[in-house]
C-alpha angles and dihedrals in degrees: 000000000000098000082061119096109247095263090063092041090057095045079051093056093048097049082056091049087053095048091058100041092060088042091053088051090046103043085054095045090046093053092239105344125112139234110198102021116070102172082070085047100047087050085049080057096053097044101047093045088063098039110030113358101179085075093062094095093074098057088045101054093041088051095049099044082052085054087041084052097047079047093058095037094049090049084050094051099047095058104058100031090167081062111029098136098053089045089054096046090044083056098049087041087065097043094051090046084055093059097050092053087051090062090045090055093039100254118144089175093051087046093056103040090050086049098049094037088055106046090044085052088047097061087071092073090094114039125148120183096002095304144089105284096184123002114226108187089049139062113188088105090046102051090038085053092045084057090043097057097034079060095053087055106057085043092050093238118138119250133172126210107041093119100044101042081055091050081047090052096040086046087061097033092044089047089053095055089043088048092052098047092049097049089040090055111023108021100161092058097035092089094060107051095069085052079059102048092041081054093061104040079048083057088047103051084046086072106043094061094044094053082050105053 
């Protein structure tokens, strides 16, 4: 995250934001599931195949609509490449807004495809060479930078990154308390706040790429 200008820093933290805010919705509407981090997924998996295998089926649909949602977003990526980041955004806007509607409507499935669909395709915003540059619904390679760098630093070795790898962790972590107040408290307009957010990240990587053509 750190070789990226500040514009494109702080889209990627509030992708992040973003990202926290829908997993924290969904890990309360899936009674303990995610949608955005599969690793806890792929352990629920586990876990549920040896103890109570009838329940598998949750954690596998949930992994595979997140692999059908890095699909879409990497088509959609791929076709505009000029304006990768917006497509992708525009993508993971719809599919938030479909899960909104399906909690209007009183669709937990709906909720949760909708959820899982948009945060695989979001991972897509910042792609370089054909592949994830930075993830931003997970934070394994954050936190495993944040150590990296704490470790150059008590060995006196240089290393880039450190600051912004923390800010990429606080923006999830700060969109997941945000998430679970807001669906705790408010639970018929939670789902809306995070079609809003993706809206205006949406605005904002509009105007990145313009500013770069």
């Amino acid at each position: 995250m750190h070789r990226y200008d500040p514009p494109r820093r702080l889209l990627g933290y509030g992708i992040a934001a973003l990202a926290g805010f829908v997993d924290a919705a969904g890990f309360l509407a899936a009674d303990g599931y995610f949608v955005s981090f599969m690793s806890g997924n792929t352990t629920r998996l586990g876990v549920d195949l040896a103890t109570r295998a009838a329940e598998a089926v949750t954690p596998v649909l949930l992994i595979a609509g997140f692999v059908v949602g890095v699909v879409a977003g990497a088509v959609a990526a791929e076709r505009v490449p000029a304006r990768r980041k917006s497509a992708v955004l525009a993508l993971a806007a719809g599919l938030i807004g479909t899960a909104a509607l399906g909690h209007a409507l009183g669709s937990p499935v709906l909720f949760l495809a909708g959820s899982v669909l948009a945060m695989g395709a979001i991972n897509n915003a910042f792609r370089r060479d054909g592949e994830v540059a930075v993830g931003v619904t997970y934070m394994t390679g954050a936190l495993v930078r944040l150590g990296q760098g704490l470790a150059a630093r008590i060995t006196g070795k240089p290393f880039a990154g450190s600051l912004a790898s923390l800010m990429l962790w606080a923006s999830l972590a700060g969109g997941a308390i945000l998430g679970a107040i807001a669906t705790t408290r408010a639970p018929a307009a939670a789902p809306w706040i995070p079609l809003a957010g993706a809206s205006v990240l949406l605005w904002g990587a509009t105007r990145i790429e313009r500013q770069q053509l």
